[in-house]
N, C-alpha and C positions, 0 to 999 in steps of 0.2 A: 314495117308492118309484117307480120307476120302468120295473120289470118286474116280469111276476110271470108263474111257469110253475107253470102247474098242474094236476096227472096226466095229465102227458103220456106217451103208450107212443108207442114206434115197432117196426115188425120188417119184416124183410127177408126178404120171403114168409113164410115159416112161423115163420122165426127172429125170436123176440122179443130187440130189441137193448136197447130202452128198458121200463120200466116204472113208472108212477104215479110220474112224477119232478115232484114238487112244490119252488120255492124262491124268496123275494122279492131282488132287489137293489137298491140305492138308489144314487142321484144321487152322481155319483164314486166311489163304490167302488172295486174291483180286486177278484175275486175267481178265484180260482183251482180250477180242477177238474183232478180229482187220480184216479189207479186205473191199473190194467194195461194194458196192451194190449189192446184186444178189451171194453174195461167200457162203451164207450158215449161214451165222451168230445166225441171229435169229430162222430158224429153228434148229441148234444145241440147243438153250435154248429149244426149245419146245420138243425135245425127250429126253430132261435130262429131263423133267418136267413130262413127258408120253401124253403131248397133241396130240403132235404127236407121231406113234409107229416105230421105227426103223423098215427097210428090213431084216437088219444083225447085229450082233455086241451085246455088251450086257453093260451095262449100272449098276454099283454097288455102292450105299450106305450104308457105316457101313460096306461094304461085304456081305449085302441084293440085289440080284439081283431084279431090278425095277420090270421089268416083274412078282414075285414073289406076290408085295405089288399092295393090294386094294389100289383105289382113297384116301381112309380117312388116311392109312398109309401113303403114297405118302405125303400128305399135312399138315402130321408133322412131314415132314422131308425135305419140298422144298417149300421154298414160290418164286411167280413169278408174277412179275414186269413186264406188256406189255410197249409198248411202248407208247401208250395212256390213260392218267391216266385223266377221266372226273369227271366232280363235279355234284350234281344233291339236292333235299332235303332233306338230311338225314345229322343229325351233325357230325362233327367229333367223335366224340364220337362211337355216335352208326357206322360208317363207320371203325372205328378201331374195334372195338367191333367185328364185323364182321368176322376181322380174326380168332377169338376164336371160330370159327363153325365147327372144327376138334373136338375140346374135350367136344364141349355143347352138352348133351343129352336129358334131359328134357325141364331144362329151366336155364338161365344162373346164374352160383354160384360167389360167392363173389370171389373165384380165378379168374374166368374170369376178375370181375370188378378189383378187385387190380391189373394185370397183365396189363390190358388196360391202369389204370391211371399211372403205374410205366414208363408205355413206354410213354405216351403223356407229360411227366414230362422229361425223356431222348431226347427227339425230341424237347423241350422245344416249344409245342401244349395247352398246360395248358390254356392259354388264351383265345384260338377258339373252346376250346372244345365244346362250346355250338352253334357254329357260323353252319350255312349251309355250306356243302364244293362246294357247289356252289357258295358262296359270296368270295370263298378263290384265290389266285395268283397263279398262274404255280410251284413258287417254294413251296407254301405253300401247293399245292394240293403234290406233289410230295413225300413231309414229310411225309403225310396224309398216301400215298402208302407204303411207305417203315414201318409206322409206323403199319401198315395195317397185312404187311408181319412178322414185327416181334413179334407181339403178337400171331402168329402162333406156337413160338419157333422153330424157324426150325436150321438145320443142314446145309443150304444150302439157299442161296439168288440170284435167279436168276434176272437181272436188260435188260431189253432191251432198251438201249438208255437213262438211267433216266438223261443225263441233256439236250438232244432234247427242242428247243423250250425255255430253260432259258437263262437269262442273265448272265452274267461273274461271279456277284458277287452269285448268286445262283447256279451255276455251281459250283463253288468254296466249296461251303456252303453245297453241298449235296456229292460231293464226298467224302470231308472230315469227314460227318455222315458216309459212308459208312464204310472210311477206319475205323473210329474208331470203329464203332458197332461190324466189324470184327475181330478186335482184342480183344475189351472188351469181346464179346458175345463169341469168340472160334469160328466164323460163317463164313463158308466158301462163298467168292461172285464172280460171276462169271455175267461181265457185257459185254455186247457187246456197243463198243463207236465210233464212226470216229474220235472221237479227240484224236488225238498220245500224244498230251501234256498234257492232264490230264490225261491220261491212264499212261505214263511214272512218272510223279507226286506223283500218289497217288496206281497203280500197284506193285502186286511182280512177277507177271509170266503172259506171253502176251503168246498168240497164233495167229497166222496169219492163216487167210484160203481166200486160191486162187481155183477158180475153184471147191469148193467142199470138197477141203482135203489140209490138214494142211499143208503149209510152209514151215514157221518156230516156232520153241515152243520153252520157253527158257526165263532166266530175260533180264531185259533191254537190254542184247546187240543185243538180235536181233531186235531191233528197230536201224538198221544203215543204211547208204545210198543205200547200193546194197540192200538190203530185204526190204525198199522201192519203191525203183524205179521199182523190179519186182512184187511185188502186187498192186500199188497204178500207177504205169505209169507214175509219177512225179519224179523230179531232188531235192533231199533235202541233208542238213547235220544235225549231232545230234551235237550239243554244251552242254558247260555247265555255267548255270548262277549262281554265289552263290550259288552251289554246288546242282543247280538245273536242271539234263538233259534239254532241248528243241529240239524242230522240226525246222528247218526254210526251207520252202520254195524257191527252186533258179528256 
């Protein structure tokens, strides 16, 4: 195990957004957090990450209570993925580079650099290293982010929406980075997605939150028609296609 959040609230003045949100994940995972608009989703990322500070609850990495760890600890131990990832004048390069701002003290050492190139080489970036990530594509900026995140080394990947705004085949292309990175890296990823089909896909453990507080938590089965139809307000079935779950819509 590797995190564990436990009753955690949050609210935004008066408004309770979060409630007694308990849930463990383990060493490479993937899991998926699931619900409406408005359920809490992304602010859950944001008080596993300390941008936001929880009301209640306490929140453990390694079995290092967050509250415990400065910013600099924090972000060599949780890299985080918003949901808007912009491009602007600075290469790929130095934009992954970037993420090496935890361990650079003076001025940046040849492990930075090797570390950088080893990942733009895994993300296969190699190409655009030199390029503006402002001349770059939604799925190409996206790599950029996550490439961004894992030269962090972190313990933890938090993702808000990373395939928002791509097309199918980048969709496809970036989950599939994740699942793998996670398994190769040991790297725990905790993404918040509205798509149940790639979340069931390429997920080992979903969590649903309605209203603020958890659901249902559990693998795949609790993606099935009744713990659809009460968090989402829709009539669906799960099938399976070559041995691959889906969502359909009735």
């Amino acid at each position: 195990m590797i995190l564990s959040v436990d009753g955690v609230e949050f609210s935004y003045k008066s408004k309770k957004v979060l409630e007694n949100i308990k849930f463990k994940v383990d060493k490479g995972d993937v899991v998926s957090v699931l619900g409406i608009n408005g359920a809490g989703k992304s602010t859950l990322l944001k008080c596993i990450n300390r941008i936001l500070k929880p009301k209640k609850g306490a929140i453990l990495i390694d079995d290092f209570n967050l509250n415990k760890l400065n910013n600099l600890e924090i972000a060599k131990k949780i890299a985080y993925i918003p949901q808007s990832v912009n491009g602007n004048y600075i290469s790929v390069f130095d934009a992954v580079l970037l993420g090496r701002k935890p361990y650079i003290k003076w001025e940046v050492s040849k492990k930075d650099l090797k570390i950088t190139s080893d990942i733009l080489k895994l993300m296969n970036l190699e190409d655009c290293a030199l390029r503006y990530t402002k001349e770059l594509s939604g799925g190409e900026l996206q790599k950029v982010a996550i490439a961004r995140a894992l030269v962090q080394e972190p313990r933890i990947l938090l993702l808000d929406e990373p395939t928002n705004n791509l097309d199918l085949k980048n969709q496809m292309a970036i989950m599939k980075i994740i699942k793998n990175i996670s398994r190769s890296q040991n790297i725990s990823s905790i993404i918040v997605t509205h798509d149940l089909n790639l979340a069931l896909r390429f997920s080992d453990k979903f969590i649903m939150l309605k209203d603020g507080m958890i659901f249902s938590e559990g693998d795949n089965e609790v993606i099935n028609p009744k713990n659809i139809q009460e968090v989402y307000g829709v009539n669906a079935y799960v099938d399976n296609y070559n041995g691959i779950p889906i969502v359909v819509l009735v």
